[in-house]
N, C-alpha and C positions, 0 to 999 in steps of 0.2 A: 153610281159612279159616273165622274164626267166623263165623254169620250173625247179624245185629243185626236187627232189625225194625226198621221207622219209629217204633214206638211209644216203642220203647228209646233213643232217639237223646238224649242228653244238652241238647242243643238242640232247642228244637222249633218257632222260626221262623228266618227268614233276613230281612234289610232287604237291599234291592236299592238300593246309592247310584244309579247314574243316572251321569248328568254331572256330580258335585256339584261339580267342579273348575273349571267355566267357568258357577255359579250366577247370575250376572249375567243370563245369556241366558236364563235359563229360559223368561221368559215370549215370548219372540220365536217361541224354541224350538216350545214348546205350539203356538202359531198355525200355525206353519209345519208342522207333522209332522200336526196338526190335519189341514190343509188337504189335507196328499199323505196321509193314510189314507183319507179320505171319498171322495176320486181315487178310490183304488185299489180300494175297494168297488163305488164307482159305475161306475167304466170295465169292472171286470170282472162285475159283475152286467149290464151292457149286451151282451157278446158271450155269456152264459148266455141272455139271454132273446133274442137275436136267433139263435143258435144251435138253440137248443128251438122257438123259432116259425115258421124259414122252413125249408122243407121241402127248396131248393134249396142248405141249409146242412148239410143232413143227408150228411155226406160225410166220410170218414176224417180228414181233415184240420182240421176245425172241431169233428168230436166228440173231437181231443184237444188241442186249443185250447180247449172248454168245462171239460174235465176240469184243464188248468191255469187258468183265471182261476176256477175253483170251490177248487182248491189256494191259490192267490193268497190268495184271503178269506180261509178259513184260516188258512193260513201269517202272514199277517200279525196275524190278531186273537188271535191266541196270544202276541205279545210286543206290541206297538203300543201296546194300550190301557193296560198298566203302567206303559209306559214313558211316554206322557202326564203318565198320575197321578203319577208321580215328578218331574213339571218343577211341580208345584203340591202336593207335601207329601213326607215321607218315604213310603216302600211298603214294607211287611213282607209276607212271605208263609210262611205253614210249609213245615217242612219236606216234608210229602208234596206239598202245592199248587207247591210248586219241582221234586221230580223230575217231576210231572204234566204242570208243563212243559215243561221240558228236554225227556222225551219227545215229546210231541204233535208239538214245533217240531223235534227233531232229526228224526223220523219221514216228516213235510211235506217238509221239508229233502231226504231221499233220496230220498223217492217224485217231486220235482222234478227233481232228478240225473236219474232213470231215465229220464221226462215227459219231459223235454227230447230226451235220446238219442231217444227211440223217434220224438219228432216231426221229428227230423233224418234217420233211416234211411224214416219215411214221405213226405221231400221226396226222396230220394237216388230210391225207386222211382219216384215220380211222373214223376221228371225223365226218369231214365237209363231208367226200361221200362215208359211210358207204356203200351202196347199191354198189356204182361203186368198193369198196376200193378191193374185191378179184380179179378183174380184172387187175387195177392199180400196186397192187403191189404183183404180181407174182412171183413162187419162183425163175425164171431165171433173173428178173429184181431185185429180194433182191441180186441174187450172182453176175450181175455187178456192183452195187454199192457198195456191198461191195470191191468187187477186183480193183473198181477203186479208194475206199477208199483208200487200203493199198497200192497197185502201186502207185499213186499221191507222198504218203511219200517218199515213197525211192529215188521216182527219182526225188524228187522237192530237198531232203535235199542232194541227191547225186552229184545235181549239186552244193552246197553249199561248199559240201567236195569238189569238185575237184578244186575247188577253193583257198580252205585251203593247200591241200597240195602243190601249188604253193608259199605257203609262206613261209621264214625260218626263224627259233626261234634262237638267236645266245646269248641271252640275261639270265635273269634272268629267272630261271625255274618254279618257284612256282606261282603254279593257288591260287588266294585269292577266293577259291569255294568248295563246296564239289563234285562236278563232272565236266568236261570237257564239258565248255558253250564256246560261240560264244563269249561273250564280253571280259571276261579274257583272253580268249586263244588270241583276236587277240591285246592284250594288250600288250602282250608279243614279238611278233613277229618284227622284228627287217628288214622287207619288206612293199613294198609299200602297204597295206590291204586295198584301197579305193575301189575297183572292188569289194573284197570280202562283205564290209559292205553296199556297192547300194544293190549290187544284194540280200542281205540276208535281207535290207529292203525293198526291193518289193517284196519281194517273202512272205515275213510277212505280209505286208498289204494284197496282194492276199488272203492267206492260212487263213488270221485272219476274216479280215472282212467279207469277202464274204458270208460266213460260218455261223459267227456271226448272219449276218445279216438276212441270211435266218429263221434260227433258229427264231429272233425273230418275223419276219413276219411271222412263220407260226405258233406261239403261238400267235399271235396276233390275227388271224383269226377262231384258238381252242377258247381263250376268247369269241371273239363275239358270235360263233358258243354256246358254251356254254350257256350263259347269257339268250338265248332263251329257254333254259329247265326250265320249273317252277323250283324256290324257293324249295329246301331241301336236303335231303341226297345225291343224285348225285349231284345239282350241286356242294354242299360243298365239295366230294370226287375229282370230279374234280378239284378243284379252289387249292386244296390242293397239288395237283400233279403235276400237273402245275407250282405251287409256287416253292414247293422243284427241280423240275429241273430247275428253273432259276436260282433258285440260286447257285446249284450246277455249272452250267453253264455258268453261269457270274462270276465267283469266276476263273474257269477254264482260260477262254478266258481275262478275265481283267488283272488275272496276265502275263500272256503270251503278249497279248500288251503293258501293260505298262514296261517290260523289252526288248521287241525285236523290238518295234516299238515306244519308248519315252522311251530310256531308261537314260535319263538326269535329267529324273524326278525321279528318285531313285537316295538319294543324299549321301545314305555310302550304302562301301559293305556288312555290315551285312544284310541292309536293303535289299538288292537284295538276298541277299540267304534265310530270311525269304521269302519273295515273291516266291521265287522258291519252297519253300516248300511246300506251298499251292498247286503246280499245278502239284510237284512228287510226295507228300504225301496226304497230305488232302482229292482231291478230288478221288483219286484213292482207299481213304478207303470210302468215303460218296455216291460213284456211285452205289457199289451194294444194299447198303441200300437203297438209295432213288428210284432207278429204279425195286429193285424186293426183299429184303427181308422184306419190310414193304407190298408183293404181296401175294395172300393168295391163290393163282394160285401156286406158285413157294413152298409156306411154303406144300401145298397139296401134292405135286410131291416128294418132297425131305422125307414124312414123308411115301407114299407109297416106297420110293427107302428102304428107313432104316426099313422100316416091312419087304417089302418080303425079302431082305437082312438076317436078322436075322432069319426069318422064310425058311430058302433056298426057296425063289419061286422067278421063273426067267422066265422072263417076254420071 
């Protein structure tokens, strides 16, 4: 295959329409996404610093909860703030500031996949081999998962890019999306994309299922483990949290398959950039709630930070 450079690319921006098909709304729009981005900054910059500051937080479980609401910010302020700008003007971006993106946001995107798994297999131990579970998961073994978390991203989606910029856009410039996705972009592209679209669907089924699947076998085995506590307040507390991250987590991971991995089954593009919504927006405002501001662990920490705060007492 020939390789083309970015610089060679016959085109050298992209406009990113948006919604331009339900333009009426836009300004509603603005306000409303407004309002859940600044959410989702603030709710998860609250479990970062309540996290980092109480020391009774310092515990496997909250330091891979800090590392997803730090993901979170991210992950969201890689599409979010474009997509704003696009409900109050046109948004053009070049060509490299478009794969720039695609990456960073596909990268977040699997390094989340992983984040998520690994925080489902660290509830499976806690539950099912409480006794072993300080052994198991130690704090050198939380930082290689974590670090093979976020390595895995970059370099699964990196290989995706390098792929991409082997291809030239010589054609029609306007992405029908509000960020720089895989399917529009290679819509556009005026080169052979068949190497680009295998590879980004196996690399989905890998990153998606695997993951997935873990996750749910190892709430499968929290259920069981569970079921065996007499009938009342724990088990209900339990069955409860459990619940809310399935779902948070199947909302995640179902939209991401059914766009990256069937994505035929989404039959207009509006419908695809709803879907996308769910798993830029939604679940990035309903993670911190579900995994620690309904935590009374976290509500404790954050209400000692804001006393001695006020009170000058430093810790």
């Amino acid at each position: 295959m020939e390789i083309v450079s970015i610089e060679n690319q016959t085109i050298t921006e992209f406009v990113l329409l948006g919604f331009y098909d339900i333009i009426e709304l836009h300004p509603l729009l603005f306000i409303v996404f407004t309002v859940i981005y600044v959410s989702i900054i603030i709710g998860n910059m609250l479990i970062i610093v309540a996290v980092v500051n109480s020391q009774r937080l310092h515990t496997p479980m909250y330091f891979f909860l800090a590392n997803l609401s730090f993901l979170e910010i991210l992950y969201t302020s890689t599409v979010v703030p474009k997509m704003l700008e696009g409900f109050l003007q046109e948004v053009a971006i070049s060509v490299a500031g478009c794969l720039l993106q695609f990456f960073i946001f596909g990268s977040l995107a699997t390094a989340e996949c992983l984040l998520l798994a690994i925080m489902a297999y660290d509830r499976y131990l806690a539950i099912c081999y409480p006794l072993r579970y300080p052994l198991l998961m130690g704090p050198r073994w939380c930082l290689v998962l974590v670090t093979i978390a976020w390595l895995s991203g970059f370099l699964v989606d990196g290989l995706v890019v390098i792929l991409m910029v082997q291809l030239r856009f010589c054609g029609p410039n306007h992405i029908d999306h509000f960020y720089c996705d895989f399917t529009p972009l290679v819509n556009l592209t005026c080169s052979d994309p068949h190497i680009a679209q295998m590879t980004t669907f196996i690399l989905s089924v890998v990153c998606l299922t695997v993951p997935f699947g873990l996750i749910l076998t190892s709430y499968a085995w929290i259920v069981a483990t569970v079921l065996k506590i007499p009938a009342g307040a724990s088990r209900r507390k339990a069955f409860s949290t459990c619940s809310s991250h399935i779902v948070v987590v199947s909302t995640f991971y179902g939209t991401l398959m059914v766009l990256y991995i069937a994505p035929s089954a989404v039959h207009s593009q509006l419908l695809s950039k709803i879907f996308a919504l769910l798993y830029t927006v939604v679940t990035p405002l309903f993670n911190p709630v579900i995994y620690t501001l309904r935590n009374k662990e976290v509500h404790q920490a954050l209400q000692r930070l804001f006393y001695n705060k006020q009170n000058g007492i430093f810790d």
